[in-house]
Steps between C-alpha positions, in 0.01 A plus 500: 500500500118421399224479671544110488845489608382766795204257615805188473759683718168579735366152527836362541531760852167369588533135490926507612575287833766724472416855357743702416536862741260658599293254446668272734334752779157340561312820497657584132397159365151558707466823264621346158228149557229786553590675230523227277133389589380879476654536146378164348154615651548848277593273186184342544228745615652848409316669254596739280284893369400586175692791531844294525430299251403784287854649585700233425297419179612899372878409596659475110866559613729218728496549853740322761356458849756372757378414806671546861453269745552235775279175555463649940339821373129470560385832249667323221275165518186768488650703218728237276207272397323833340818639331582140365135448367481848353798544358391154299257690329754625239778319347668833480577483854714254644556471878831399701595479889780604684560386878515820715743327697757366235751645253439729272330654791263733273303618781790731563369736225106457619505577859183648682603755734787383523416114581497194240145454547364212317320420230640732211364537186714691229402492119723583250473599149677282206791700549523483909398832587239499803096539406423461853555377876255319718531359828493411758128506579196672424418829623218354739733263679755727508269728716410185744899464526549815550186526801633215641878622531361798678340297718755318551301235457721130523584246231225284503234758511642712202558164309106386616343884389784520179340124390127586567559795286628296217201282565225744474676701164528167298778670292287812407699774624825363332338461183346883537830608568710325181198615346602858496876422455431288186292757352799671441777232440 
């Protein structure tokens, strides 16, 4: 599906009397109305470097990016609005989303330590074959994740520090880091 068709199946969880599972489990349709308002906020304010549009302006061959995701998962509302709006900078790359969750189950093939860790990020050449993988969150949040399991730190906290984080960077350190991949793609 599109990007379109993503943000129709999302707004249609969102404003359901009856959501389908698991949003039907308050604290999964909690997640998905943040997310939506975090995401829209990205659309709006994110902005993006020099040095990815510079990358994407030097991109001459097609490039598929499909996306991995679910409308609960809280990275993907900080990292979706950036991949969407950069990957607009060329019509040479198109973008399309696959639910984590639903068949064909791609995330099968992209698992992070062994877990289908959301969002995913895989761009393909014009004949399939993998440039890259990103996902499924910057290198600096990661490390606050990380901390924060070791700490054993609960749900709300890592969700509150994980947020704050996202906050503060503004999008930078994912853009850095699909700055180094696309260099090469």
């Amino acid at each position: 599906m599109d990007f379109a068709n993503y943000l129709l199946i999302f707004e249609h969880i969102i404003n359901n009397p009856e959501p389908p599972a698991p949003y039907n489990n308050p604290d999964y349709l909690s997640y998905a109305r943040l997310n939506w308002q975090r995401q829209q906020r990205w659309l709006k304010t994110g902005v993006l470097t020099d040095g990815v549009r510079g990358a994407m302006a030097r991109i001459t061959r097609p490039q598929h990016w499909t996306i991995i995701t679910e409308p609960w998962c809280g990275d993907a509302a900080h990292n979706i609005p950036f991949i969407e709006m950069i990957a607009a900078l060329n019509p040479l790359v198109t973008t399309s989303y696959q639910l984590r969750d639903q068949p064909p189950f791609l995330i099968e093939q992209y698992l992070t330590n062994g877990t289908k860790s959301i969002p995913k990020l895989i761009a393909r050449d014009e004949n399939g074959s993998d440039l890259f993988v990103w996902g499924p969150r910057p290198t600096g949040a990661q490390a606050v994740y990380d901390r924060l399991k070791a700490e054993n730190a609960d749900f709300e906290q890592t969700k509150t520090e994980i947020q704050k984080w996202y906050n503060e960077d503004k999008g930078q350190s994912f853009q850095r880091e699909l700055l180094t991949v696309l260099e090469y793609a």
